[in-house]
C-alpha positions in Angstrom: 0.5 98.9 121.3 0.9 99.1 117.2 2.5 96.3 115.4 4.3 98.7 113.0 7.2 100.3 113.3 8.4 103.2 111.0 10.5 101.6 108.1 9.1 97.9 109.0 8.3 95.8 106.3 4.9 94.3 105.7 6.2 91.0 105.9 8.1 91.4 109.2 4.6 92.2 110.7 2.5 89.7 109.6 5.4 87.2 110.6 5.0 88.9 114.0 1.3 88.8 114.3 1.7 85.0 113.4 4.2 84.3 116.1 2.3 86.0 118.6 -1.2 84.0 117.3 1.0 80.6 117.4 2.0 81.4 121.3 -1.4 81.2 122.4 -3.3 77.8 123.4 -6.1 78.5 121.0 -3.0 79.2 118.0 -1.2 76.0 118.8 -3.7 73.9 118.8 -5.1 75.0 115.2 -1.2 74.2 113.9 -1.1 70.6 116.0 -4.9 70.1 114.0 -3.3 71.2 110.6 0.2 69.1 111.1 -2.0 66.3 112.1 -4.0 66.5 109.0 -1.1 66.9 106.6 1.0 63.9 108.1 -2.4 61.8 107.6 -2.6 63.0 104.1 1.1 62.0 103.6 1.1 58.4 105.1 -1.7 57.7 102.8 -0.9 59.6 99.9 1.4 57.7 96.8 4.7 59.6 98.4 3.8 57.3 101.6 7.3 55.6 101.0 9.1 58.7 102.1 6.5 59.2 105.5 7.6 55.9 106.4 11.7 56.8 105.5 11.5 59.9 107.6 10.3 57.8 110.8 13.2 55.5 110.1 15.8 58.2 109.8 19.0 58.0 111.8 19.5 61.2 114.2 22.1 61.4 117.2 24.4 63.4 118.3 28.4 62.5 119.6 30.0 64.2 122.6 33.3 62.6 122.9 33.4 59.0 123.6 29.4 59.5 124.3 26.3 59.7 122.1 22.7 58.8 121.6 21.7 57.5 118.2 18.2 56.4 117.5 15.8 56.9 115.0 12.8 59.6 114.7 10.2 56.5 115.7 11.6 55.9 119.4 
């Protein structure tokens, strides 16, 4: 099956090929390997103080009377 499309821009195909790449086993673990690698660059680079900020970020979300607030470390 082609990847091109009459009219389709270059970009939109190599985005595609990407996303295909990325849904196999072999693609995802060559992104967890280069995350994994950029994170340990970052928490022992001199921009470290931010790493550490983003793990201690608030997220949550509110449904009514409910939520669930915690931050990106638990």
């Amino acid at each position: 099956m082609p990847d091109a499309s009459l009219g389709e821009s270059s970009a939109n195909i190599r985005r595609r090929r990407v996303a295909r790449y990325l849904r196999t086993e072999s693609g995802a673990a060559v992104l967890l390997v280069i995350v994994t690698v950029v994170a340990l660059a970052w928490a022992n680079s001199p921009l470290s103080d931010a790493y550490f900020e983003l793990w201690h970020l608030d997220v949550g979300f509110d449904f009514g009377p409910l939520g669930l607030h915690m931050d990106l470390h638990h």
